[in-house]
GUMARVO-302709 format. One line per 5 residues: number of its first residue (from 1); their letters; for each residue x, y, z of N, C-alpha, C. Coordinates in Angstrom, 3 decimals, decimal comma, padded with zeros to 6 digits. Example, Ala and Ser with C-alpha at 12.3 -4.5 7.8 and 13.67 -1.06 7.14 Angstrom:
REM GUMARVO-302709
1 = AS = 013,190 -005,690 007,800 012,300 -004,500 007,800 013,200 -003,300 007,800; 012,850 -002,250 007,080 013,670 -001,060 007,140 012,900 000,030 007,870
REM end
This chain:
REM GUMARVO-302709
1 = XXXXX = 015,932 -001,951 011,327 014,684 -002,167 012,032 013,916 -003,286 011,332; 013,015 -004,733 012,226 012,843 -004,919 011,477 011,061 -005,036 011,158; 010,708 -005,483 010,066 009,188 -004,849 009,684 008,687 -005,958 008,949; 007,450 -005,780 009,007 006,496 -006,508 008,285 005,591 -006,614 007,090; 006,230 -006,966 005,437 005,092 -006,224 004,785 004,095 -006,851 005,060
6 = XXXXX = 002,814 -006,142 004,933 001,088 -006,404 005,176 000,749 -006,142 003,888; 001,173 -005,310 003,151 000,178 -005,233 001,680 000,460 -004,644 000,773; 000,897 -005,501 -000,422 001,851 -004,151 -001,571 000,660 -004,241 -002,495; 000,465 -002,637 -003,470 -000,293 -002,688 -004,512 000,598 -002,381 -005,641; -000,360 -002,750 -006,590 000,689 -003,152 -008,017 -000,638 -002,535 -008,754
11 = XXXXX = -000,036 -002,321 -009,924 -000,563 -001,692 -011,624 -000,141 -002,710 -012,579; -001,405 -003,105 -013,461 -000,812 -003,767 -014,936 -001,844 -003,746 -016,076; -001,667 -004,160 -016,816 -001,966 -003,722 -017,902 -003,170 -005,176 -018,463; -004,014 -005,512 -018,800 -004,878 -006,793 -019,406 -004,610 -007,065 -020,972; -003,987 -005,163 -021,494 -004,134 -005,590 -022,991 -005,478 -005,761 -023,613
16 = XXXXX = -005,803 -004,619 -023,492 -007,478 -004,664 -023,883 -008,611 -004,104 -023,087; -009,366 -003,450 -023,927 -010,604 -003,071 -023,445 -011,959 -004,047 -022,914; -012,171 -003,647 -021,377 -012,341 -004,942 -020,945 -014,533 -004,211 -021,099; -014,995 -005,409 -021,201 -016,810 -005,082 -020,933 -017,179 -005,445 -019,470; -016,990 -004,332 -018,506 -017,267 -004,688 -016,737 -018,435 -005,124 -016,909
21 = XXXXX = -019,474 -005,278 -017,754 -020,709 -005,135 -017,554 -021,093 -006,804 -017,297; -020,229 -007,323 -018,567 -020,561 -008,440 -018,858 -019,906 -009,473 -017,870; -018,569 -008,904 -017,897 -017,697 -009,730 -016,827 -018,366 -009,534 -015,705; -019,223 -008,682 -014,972 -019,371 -008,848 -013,984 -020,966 -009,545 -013,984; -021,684 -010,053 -015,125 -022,692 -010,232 -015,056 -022,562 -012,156 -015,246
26 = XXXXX = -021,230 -012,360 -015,736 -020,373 -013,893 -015,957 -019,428 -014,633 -014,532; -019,119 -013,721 -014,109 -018,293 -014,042 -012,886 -018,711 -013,652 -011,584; -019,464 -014,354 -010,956 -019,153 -014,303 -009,238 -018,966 -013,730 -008,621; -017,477 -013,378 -008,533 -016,459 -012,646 -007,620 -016,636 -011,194 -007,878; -016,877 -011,180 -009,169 -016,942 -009,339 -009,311 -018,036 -008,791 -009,204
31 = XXXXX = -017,667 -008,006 -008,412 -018,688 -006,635 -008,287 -018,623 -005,331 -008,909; -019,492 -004,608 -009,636 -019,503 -003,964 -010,414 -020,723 -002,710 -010,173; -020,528 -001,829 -009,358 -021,476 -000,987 -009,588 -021,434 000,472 -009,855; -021,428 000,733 -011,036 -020,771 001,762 -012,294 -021,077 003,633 -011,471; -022,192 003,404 -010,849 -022,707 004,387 -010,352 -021,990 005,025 -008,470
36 = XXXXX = -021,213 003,765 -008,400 -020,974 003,996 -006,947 -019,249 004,393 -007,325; -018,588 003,791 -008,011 -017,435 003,483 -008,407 -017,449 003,177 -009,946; -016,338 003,489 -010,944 -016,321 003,081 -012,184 -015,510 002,123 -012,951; -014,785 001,617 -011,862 -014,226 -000,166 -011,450 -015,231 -001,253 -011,370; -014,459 -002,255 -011,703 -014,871 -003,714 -010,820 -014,005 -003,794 -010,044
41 = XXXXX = -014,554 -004,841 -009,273 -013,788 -005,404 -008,501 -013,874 -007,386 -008,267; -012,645 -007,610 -008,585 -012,461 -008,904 -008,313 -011,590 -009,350 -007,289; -012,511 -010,193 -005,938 -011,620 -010,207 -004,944 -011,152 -012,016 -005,667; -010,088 -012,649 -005,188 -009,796 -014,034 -005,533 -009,678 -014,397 -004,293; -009,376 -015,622 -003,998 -009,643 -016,504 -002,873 -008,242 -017,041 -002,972
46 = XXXXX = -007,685 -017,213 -004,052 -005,888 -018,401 -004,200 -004,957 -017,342 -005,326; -004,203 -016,440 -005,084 -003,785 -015,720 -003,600 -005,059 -014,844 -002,908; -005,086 -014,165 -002,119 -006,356 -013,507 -001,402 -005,678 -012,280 -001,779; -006,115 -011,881 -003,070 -005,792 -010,323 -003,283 -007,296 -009,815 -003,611; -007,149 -008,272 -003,776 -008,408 -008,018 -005,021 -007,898 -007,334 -005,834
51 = XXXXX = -008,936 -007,152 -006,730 -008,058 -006,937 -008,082 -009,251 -005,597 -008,621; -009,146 -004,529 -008,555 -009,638 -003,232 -009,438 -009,491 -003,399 -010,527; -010,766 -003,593 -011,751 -010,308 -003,825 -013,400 -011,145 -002,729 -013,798; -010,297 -001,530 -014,519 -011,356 -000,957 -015,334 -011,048 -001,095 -016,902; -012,293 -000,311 -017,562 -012,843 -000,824 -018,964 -011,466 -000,478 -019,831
56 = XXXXX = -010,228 000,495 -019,557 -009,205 000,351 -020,515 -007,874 -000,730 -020,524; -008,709 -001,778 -019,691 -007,690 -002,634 -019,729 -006,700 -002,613 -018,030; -006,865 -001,471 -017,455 -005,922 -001,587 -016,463 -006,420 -002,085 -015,083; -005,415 -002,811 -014,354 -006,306 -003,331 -013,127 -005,121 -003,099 -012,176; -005,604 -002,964 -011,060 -004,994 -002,289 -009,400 -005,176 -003,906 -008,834
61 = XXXXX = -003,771 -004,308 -008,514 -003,571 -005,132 -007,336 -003,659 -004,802 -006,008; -004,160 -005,570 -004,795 -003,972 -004,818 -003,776 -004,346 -006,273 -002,583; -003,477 -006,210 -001,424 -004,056 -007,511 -000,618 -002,506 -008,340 -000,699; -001,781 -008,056 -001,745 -000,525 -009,214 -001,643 000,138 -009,431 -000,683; 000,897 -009,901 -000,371 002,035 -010,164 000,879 003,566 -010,433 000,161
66 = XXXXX = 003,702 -010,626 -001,210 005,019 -010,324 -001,724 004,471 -010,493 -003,303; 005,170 -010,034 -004,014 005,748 -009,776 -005,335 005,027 -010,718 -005,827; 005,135 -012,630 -005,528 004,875 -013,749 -006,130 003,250 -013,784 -006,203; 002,426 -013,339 -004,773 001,270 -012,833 -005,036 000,810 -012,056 -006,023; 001,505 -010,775 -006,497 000,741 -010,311 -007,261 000,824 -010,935 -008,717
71 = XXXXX = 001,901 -011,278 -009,281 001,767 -011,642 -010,137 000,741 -012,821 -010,578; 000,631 -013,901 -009,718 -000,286 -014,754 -009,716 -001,900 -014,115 -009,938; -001,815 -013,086 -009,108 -003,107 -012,944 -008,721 -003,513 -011,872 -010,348; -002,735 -011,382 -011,044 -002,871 -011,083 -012,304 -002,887 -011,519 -013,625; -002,304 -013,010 -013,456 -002,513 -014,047 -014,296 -004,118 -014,423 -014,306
76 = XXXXX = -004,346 -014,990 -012,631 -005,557 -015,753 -012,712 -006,473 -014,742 -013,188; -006,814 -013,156 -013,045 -007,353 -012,174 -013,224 -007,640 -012,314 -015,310; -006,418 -012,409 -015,592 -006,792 -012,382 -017,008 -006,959 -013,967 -017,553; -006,918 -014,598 -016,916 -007,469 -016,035 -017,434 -009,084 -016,103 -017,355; -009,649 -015,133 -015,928 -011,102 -015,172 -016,124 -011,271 -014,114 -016,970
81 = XXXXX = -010,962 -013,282 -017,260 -011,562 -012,738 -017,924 -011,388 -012,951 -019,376; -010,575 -013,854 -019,717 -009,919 -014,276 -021,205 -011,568 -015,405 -021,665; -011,994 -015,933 -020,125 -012,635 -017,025 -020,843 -014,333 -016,161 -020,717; -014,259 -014,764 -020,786 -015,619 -014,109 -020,749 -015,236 -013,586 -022,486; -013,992 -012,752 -022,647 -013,857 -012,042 -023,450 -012,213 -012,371 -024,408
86 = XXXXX = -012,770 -013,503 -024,948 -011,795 -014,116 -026,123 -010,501 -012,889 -026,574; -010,852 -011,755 -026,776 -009,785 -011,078 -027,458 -008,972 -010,885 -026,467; -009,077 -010,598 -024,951 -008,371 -010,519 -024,199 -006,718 -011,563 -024,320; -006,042 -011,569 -024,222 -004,869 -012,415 -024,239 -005,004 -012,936 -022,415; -004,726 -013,834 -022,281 -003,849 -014,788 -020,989 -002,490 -014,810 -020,877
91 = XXXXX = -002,501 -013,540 -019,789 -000,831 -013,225 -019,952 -000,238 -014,341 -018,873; 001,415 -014,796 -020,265 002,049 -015,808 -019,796 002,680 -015,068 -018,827; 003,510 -013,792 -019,329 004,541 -013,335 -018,346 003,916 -011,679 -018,037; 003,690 -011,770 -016,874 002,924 -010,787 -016,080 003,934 -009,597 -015,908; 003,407 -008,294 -016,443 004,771 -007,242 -016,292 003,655 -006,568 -015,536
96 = XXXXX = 004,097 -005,753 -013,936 003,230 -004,981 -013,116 004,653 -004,080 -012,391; 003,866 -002,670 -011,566 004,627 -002,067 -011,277 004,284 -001,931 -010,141; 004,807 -001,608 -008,717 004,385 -001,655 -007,593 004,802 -000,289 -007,224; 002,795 000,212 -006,940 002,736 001,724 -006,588 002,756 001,559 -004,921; 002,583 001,086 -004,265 002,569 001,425 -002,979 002,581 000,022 -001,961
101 = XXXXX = 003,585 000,154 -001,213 004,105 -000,989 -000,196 003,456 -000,360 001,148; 003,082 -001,379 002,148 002,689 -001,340 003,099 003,000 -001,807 004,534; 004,024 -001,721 005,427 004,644 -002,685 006,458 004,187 -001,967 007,774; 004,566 -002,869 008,602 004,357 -002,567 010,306 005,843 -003,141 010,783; 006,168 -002,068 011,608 007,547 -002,300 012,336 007,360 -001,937 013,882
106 = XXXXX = 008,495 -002,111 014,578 008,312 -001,829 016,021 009,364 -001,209 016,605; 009,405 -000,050 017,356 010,426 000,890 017,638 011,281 000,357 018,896; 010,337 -000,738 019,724 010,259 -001,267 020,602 010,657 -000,248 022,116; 010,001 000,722 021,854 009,919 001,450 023,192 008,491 002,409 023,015; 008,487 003,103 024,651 007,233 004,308 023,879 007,481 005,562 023,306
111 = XXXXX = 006,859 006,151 023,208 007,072 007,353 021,992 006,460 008,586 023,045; 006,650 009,703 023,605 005,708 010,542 023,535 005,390 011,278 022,264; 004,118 011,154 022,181 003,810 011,427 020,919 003,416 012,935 021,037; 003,391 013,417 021,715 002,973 014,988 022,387 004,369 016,089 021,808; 005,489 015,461 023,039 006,504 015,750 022,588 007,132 015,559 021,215
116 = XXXXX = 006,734 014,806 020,057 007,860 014,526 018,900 006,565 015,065 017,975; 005,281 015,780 018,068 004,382 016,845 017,101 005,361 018,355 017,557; 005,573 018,723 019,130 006,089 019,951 019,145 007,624 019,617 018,698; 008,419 018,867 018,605 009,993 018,797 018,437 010,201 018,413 016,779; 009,418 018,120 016,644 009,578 017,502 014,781 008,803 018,460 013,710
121 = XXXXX = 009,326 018,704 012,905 008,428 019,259 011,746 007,686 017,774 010,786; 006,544 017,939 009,801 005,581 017,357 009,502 005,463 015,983 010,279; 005,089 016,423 011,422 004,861 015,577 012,255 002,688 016,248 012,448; 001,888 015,482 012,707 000,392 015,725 012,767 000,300 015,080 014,252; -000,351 015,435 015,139 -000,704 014,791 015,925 -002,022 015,478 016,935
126 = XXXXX = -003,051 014,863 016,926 -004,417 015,322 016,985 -005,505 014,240 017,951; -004,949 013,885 019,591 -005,513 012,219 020,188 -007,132 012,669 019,996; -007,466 013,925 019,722 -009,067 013,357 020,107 -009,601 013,428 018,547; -008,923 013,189 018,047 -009,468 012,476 016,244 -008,712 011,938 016,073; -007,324 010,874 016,464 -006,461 009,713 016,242 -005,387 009,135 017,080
131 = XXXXX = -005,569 008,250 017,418 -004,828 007,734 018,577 -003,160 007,965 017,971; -003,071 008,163 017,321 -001,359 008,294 016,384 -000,876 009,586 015,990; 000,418 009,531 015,813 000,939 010,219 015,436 000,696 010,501 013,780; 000,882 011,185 012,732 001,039 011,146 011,350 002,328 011,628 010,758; 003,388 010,922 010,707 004,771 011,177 010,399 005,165 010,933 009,243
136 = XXXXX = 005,488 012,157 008,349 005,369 012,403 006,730 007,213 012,528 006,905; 007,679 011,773 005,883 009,249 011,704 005,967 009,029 011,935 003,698; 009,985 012,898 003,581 010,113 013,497 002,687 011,063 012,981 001,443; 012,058 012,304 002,022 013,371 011,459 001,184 014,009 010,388 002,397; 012,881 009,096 001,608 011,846 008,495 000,843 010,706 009,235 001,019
141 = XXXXX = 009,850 009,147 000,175 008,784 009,940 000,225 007,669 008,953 001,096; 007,229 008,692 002,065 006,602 007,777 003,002 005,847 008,377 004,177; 004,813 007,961 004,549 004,142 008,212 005,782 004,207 007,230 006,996; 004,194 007,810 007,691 003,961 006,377 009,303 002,839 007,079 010,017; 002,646 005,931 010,518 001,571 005,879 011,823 002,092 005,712 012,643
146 = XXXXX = 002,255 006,369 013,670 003,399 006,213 015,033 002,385 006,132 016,333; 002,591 004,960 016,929 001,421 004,910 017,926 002,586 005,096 019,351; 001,427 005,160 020,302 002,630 005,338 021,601 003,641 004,062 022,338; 003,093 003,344 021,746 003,614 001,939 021,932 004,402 001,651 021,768; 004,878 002,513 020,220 006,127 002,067 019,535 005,945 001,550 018,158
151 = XXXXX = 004,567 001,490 018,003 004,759 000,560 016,732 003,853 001,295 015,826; 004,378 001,169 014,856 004,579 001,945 013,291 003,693 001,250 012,376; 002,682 002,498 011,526 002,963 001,627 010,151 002,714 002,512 009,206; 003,797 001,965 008,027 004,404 002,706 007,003 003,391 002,653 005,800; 003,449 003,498 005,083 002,492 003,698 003,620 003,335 004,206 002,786
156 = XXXXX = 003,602 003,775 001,503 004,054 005,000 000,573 005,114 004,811 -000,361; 005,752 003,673 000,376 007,075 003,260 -000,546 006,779 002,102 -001,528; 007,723 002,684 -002,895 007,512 001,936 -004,172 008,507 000,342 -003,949; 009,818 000,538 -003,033 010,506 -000,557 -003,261 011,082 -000,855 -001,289; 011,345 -002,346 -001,044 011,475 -002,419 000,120 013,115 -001,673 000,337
161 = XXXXX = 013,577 -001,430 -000,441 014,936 -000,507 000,206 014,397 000,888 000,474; 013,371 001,546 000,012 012,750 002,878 000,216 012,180 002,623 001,742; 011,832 001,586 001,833 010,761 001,211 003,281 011,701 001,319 004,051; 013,126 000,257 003,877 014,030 000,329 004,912 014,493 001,592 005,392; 015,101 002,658 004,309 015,686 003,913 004,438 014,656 004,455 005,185
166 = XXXXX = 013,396 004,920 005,111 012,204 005,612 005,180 012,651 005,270 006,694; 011,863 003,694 006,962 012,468 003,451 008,657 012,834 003,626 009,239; 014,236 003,538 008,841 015,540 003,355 009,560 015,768 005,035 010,119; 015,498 006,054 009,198 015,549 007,771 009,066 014,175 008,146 009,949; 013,484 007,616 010,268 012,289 007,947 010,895 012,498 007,073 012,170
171 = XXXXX = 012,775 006,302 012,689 013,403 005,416 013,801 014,672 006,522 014,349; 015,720 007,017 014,195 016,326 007,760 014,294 016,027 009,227 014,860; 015,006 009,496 013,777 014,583 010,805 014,483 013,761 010,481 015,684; 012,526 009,739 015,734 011,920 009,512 017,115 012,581 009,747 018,251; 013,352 007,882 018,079 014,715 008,143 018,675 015,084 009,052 019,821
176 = XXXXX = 015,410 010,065 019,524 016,391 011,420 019,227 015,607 012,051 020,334; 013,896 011,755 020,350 013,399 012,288 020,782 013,220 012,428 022,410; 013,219 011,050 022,405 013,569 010,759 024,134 015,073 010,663 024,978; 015,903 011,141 023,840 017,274 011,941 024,287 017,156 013,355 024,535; 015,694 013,919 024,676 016,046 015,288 025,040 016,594 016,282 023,735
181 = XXXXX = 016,632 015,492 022,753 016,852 016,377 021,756 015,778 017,182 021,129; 015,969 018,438 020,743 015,143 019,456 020,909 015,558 020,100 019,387; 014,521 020,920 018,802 014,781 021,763 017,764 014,216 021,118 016,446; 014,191 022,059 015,469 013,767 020,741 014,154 014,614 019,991 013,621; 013,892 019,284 013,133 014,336 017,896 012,569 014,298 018,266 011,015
186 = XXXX = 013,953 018,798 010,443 013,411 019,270 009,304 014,799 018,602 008,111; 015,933 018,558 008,508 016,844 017,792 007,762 017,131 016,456 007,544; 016,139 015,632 008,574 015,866 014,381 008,760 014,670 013,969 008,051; 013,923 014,914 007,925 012,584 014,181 007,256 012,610 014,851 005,430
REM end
């Protein structure tokens, strides 16, 4: 099937205890309000990510469109803040881990979505609080948004072969669904 990532988030490390107070009272871009949230936040403009920094050093990527984004966008992250707070290091080689991938795919047919809440197990489906389906697939561990349209979107997976499997096993069962196939699915998800 094929899909679209829209937005992977990543974890890394600055190497240091960072002062939000100051950085955010030196830089622009960040917003900092300790009482609402206990993050900053730095959105960037070149890649268009934002960047969550809190005071032990760790900061949340989020906004990328591949891998090359985030890393960039965690370099430039500790270069500003290297030139607020000297001890900080300017990391040459960016080590991050990617907690959660984000894509849109297309089943390219419609779905009754009525029928595949009663025929599927952890399947949610609720139209007068969400136009979608909520389709929890277990191995990969992943969620979809299943609209009637056909088109999907996925939350949850750490690597794009998890996204594919996740898909491809959740495409299948739908599927299945407008064959009249009946009973749980519960070995599929």
């Amino acid at each position: 099937m094929k899909y679209t990532i829209v937005n992977l988030v990543a974890s890394a490390s600055l190497k240091g205890t960072l002062d939000l107070y100051n950085l955010a009272m030196s830089i622009p871009d960040i917003e900092y309000e300790p009482e609402q949230f206990p993050g900053a936040i730095l959105k960037l403009r070149e890649p268009k990510v934002s960047m969550l920094l809190f005071k032990n050093g760790k900061v949340i990527c989020s906004g990328a469109n591949n891998e090359k984004e985030i890393a960039l966008g965690i370099k430039k992250a500790s270069k500003l803040v290297h030139e607020i707070q000297k001890e900080i290091p300017v990391l040459r080689k960016v080590t991050y881990t990617v907690v959660n991938l984000v894509a849109t795919a297309a089943l390219n047919q419609t779905v009754d979505l009525f029928q595949a809440a009663l025929n599927l197990d952890n399947v949610e489906y609720e139209p007068e609080q969400f136009p979608g389906a909520i389709v929890r697939v277990s191995d990969p561990k992943i969620t979809l948004l299943l609209f009637k349209n056909g088109k999907i979107i996925c939350a949850g997976a750490k690597t794009e072969a998890l996204l594919q499997k996740g898909l491809n096993k959740a495409a299948k069962m739908i599927r299945g669904i407008g064959k009249g196939k009946k009973g749980k699915k519960s070995e599929m998800l």
